[in-house]
VEXGU-828041 format. One line per field, with one value per residue: residue number from 1; residue in one letter; z, x, y of N, C-alpha, C, CB in turn. Coordinates in steps of 0.02 Angstrom, whole numbers. Each point is the difference from the previous one (the first is absolute). Glycine has a CB too. Layout:
num <- [NUM ...]
residu <- [a ...]
n.z <- [Z ...]
n.x <- [X ...]
n.y <- [Y ...]
ca.z <- [Z ...]
ca.x <- [X ...]
ca.y <- [Y ...]
c.z <- [Z ...]
c.x <- [X ...]
c.y <- [Y ...]
cb.z <- [Z ...]
cb.x <- [X ...]
cb.y <- [Y ...]
END
This chain:
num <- [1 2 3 4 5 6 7 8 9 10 11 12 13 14 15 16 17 18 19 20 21 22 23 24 25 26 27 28 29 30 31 32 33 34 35 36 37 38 39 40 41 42 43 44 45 46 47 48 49 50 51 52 53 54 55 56 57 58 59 60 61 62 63 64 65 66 67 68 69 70 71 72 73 74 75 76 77 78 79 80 81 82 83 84 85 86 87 88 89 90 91 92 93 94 95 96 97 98 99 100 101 102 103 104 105 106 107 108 109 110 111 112 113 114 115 116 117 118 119 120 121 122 123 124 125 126 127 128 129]
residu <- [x x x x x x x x x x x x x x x x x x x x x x x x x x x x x x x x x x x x x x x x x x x x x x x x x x x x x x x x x x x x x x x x x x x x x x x x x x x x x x x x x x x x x x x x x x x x x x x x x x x x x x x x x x x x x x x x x x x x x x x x x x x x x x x x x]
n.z <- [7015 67 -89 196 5 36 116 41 98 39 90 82 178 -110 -5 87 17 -110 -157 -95 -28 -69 97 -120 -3 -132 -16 119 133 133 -23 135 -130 177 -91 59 -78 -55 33 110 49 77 -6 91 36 -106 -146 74 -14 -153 -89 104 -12 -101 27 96 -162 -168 -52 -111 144 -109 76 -115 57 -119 -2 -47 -80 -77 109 -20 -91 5 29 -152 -127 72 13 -164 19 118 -55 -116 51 118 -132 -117 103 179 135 128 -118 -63 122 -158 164 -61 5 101 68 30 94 98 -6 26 205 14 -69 106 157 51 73 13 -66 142 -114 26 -142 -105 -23 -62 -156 -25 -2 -124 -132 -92 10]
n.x <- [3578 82 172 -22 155 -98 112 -103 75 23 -121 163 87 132 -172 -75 -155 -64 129 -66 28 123 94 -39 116 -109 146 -60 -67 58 -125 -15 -109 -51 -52 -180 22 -82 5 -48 154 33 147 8 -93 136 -58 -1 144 88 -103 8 185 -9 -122 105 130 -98 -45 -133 -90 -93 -75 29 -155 -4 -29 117 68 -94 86 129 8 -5 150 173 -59 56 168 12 -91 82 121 -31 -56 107 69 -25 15 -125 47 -80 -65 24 -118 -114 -64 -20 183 -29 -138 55 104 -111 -40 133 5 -174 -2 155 -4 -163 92 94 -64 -44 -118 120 32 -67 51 167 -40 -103 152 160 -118 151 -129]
n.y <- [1700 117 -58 -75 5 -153 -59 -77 110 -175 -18 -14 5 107 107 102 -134 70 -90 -26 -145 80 53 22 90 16 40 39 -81 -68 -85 -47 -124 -50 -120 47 -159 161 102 -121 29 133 1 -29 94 -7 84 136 54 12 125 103 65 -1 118 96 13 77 -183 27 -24 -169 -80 -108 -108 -58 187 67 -87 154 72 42 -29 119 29 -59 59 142 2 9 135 75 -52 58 154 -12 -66 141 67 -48 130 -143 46 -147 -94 49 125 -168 -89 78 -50 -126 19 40 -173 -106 88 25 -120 42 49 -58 -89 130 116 73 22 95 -57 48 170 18 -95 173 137 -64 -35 80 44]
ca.z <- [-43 45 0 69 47 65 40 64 61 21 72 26 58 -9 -19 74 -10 -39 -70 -58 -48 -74 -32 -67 -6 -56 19 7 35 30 9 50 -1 35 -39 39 -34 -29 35 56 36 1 49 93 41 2 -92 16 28 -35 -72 11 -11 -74 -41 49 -3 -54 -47 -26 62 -11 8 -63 14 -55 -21 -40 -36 -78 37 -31 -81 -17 29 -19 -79 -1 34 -76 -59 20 -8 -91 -2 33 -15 -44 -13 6 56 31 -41 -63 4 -21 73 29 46 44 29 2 45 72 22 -10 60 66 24 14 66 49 81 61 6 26 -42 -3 -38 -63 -5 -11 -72 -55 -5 -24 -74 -36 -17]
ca.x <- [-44 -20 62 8 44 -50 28 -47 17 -6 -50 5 -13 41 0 -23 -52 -68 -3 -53 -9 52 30 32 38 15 14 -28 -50 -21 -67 19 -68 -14 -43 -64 -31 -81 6 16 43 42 53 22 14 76 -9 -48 25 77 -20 -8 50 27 -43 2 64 -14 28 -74 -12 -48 -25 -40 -40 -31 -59 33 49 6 16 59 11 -26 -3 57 -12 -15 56 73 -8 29 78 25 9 56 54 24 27 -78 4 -55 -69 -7 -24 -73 -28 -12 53 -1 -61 24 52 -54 -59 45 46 -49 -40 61 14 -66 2 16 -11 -46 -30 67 53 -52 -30 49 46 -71 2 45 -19 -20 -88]
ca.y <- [38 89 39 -9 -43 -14 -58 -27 -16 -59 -7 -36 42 45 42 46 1 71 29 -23 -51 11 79 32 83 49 75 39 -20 -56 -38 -52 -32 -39 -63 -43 -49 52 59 -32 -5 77 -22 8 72 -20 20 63 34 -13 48 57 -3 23 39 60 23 29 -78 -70 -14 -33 -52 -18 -81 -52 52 61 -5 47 43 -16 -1 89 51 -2 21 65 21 8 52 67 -3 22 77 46 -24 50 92 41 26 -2 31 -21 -99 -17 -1 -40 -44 17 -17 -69 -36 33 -31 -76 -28 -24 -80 -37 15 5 -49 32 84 28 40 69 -42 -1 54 52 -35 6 64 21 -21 71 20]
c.z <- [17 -13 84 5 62 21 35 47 50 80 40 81 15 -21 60 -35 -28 -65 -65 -46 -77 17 -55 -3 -71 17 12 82 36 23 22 -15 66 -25 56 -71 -47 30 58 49 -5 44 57 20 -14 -68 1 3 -47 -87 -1 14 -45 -32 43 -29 -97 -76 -6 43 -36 19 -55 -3 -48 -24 -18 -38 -73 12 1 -43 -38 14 -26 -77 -9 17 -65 -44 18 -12 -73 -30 45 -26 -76 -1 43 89 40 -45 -54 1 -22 93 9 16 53 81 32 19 63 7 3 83 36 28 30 76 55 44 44 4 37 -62 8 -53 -68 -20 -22 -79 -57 -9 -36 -62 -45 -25 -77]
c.x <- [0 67 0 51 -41 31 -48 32 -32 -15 32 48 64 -37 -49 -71 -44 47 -9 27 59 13 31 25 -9 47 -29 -59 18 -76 6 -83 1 -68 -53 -21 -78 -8 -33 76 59 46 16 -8 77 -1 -26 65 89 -16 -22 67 9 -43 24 90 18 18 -74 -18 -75 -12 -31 -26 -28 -56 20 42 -35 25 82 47 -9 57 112 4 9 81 64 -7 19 75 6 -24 19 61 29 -4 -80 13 -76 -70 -20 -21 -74 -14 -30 52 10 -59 -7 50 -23 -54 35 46 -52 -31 69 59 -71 -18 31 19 -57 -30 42 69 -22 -12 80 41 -42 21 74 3 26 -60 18]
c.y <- [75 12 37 -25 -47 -62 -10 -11 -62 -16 -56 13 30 82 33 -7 69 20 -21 -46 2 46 8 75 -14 55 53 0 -63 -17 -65 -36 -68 -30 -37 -27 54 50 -23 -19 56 -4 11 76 10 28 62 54 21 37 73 55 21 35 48 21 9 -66 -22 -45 -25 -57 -40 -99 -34 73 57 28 60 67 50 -14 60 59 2 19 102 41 5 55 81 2 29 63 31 -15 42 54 30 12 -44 24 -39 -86 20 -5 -75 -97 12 3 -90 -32 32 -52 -77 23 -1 -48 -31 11 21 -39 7 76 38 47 84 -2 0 86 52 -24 44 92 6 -28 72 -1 -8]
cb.z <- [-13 118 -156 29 -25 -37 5 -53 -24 -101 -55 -131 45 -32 -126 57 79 133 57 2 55 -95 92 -51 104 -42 -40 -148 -76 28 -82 110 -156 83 -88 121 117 -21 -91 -68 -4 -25 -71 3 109 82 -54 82 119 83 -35 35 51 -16 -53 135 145 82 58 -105 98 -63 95 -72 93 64 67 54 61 -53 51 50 5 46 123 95 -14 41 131 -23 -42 90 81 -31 -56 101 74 -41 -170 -118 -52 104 22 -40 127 -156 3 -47 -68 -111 -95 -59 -82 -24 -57 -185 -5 -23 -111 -142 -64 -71 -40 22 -105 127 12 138 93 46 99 154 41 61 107 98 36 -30 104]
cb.x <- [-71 -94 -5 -94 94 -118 108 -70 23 71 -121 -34 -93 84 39 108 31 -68 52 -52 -142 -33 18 -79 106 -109 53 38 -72 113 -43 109 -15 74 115 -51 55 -68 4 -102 -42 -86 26 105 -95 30 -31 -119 -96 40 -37 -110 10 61 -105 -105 34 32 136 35 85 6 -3 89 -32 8 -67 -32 52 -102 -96 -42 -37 -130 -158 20 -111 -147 -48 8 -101 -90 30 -7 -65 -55 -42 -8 87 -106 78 85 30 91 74 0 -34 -113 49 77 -47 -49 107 6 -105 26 118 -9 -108 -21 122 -36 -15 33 48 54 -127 -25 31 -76 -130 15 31 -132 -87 45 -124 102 -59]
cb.y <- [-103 0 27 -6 102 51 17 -50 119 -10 32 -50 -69 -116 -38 108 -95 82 44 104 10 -42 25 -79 36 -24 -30 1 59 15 60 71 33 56 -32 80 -127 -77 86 -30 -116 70 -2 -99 -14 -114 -111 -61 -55 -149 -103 -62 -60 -87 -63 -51 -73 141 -53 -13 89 57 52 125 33 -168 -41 -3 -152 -53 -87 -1 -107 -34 -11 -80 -135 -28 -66 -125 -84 14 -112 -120 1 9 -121 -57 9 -77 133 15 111 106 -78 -83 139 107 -15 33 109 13 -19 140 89 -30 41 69 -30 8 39 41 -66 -112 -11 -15 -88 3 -75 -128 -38 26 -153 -118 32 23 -89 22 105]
END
């Protein structure tokens, strides 16, 4: 439906402990999600440490559960509408602020189990106004 490429790296005792559940690419992007049953159950230190990685190295980096699945749903819908007005010709300036508002609040519910608030704060501050 998005026009993700996506695989599951296989758990098992060839693969390397802590990395995430799905990865996907677009042109352009990678995203690394890691699957909990709710929000009650959070990830390792090992998952933490491996998403945190792929967010610090400027890639998509989520956690997603029963409770924040809309979240996610959202924050991919949103992620399309921006695309298809960069995709015609339009500039950063020419995204509607509040899409741009609204994929900011969908990754923060979605990376706030292993992100530091410094982490958070610096994502809020490279919003456009």
């Amino acid at each position: 439906k998005h026009g993700w490429f996506y695989w599951m790296p296989p758990a098992s005792q060839f693969g390397r402990s802590g990395v995430s559940d799905l990865h996907a690419v677009k042109p352009g992007v990678f995203m690394c999600v890691e699957f909990k049953l709710t929000d009650k159950h959070k990830p390792t230190e090992l998952q933490k440490a491996f998403l945190t990685m792929i967010h610090q190295a400027g890639h998509l980096a989520f956690v997603v559960n029963a409770d924040n699945l809309h979240y996610f749903a959202r924050f991919l819908e949103t992620f399309d509408r921006i695309q298809a007005v960069l995709q015609k010709g339009g500039e950063e300036k020419d995204v509607p602020p509040e899409l741009g508002a609204l994929l900011v609040n969908c990754a923060l519910e979605l990376t706030k189990d292993f992100t530091s608030v410094d982490m958070l704060t610096k994502m809020a501050a490279a919003m456009p106004n």
